[in-house]
N, C-alpha and C positions, 0 to 999 in steps of 0.2 A: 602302462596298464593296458591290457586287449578287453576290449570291451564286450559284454557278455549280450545273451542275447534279450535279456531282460532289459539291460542298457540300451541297449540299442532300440526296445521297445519305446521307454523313455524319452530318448533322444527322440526319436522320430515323432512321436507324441508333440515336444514340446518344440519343436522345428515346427511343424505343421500347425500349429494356432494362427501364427501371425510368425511367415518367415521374417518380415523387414521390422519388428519388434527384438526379435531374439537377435539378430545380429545388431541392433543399435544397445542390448542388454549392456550396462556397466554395473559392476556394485557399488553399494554405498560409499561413501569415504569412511564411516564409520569402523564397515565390514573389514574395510583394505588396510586400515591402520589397525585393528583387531592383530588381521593374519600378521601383518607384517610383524606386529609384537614376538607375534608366537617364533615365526620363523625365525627371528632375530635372535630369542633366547634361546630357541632348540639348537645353535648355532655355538649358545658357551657354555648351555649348560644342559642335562638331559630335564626335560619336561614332565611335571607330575601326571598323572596317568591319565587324567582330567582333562588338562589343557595338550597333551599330545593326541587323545581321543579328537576334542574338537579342531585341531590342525588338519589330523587324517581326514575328518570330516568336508573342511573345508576344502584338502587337496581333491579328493572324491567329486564335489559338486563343483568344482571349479573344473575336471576334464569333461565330467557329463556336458557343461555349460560350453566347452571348446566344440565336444562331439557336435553340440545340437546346431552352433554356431555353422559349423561346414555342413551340416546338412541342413540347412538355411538355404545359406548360400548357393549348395545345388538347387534348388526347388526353387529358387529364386532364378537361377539361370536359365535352369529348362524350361520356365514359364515365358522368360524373352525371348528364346531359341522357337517356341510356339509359334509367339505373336510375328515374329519375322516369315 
């Protein structure tokens, strides 16, 4: 997925509140057995339009949540690279 420039708005957005929050970010266990259902069944069977909607959903906020994580991690490192 290339990420758009709205995304990247986003991303940068939600890096920049609290980089060392966003990269300690986990989901729920709730959330993770949720997906994992879904991806499990789209796997034997094709998914009603409902639960394949909320998969895409969660594949979507799950890259965003990768994007924002590396751009953490930069702004997190350039900030050491400063103080050195």
């Amino acid at each position: 997925m290339i990420a758009t420039t709205a995304m990247e708005e986003i991303v940068n957005f939600i890096a920049n509140q609290n980089p060392a929050q966003v990269l300690e970010f986990k989901a729920s266990a709730s959330t993770k057995k949720r997906v994992f259902k879904l991806i499990n069944k789209s796997k034997t069977k094709q998914l009603p339009k409902k639960e394949q909607a909320e998969l895409d959903s969660y594949l979507v906020l799950e890259h965003l949540m990768r994007l924002a994580k590396i751009r953490a991690y930069q702004i997190l490192t350039l900030k050491l690279k400063k103080i050195e």
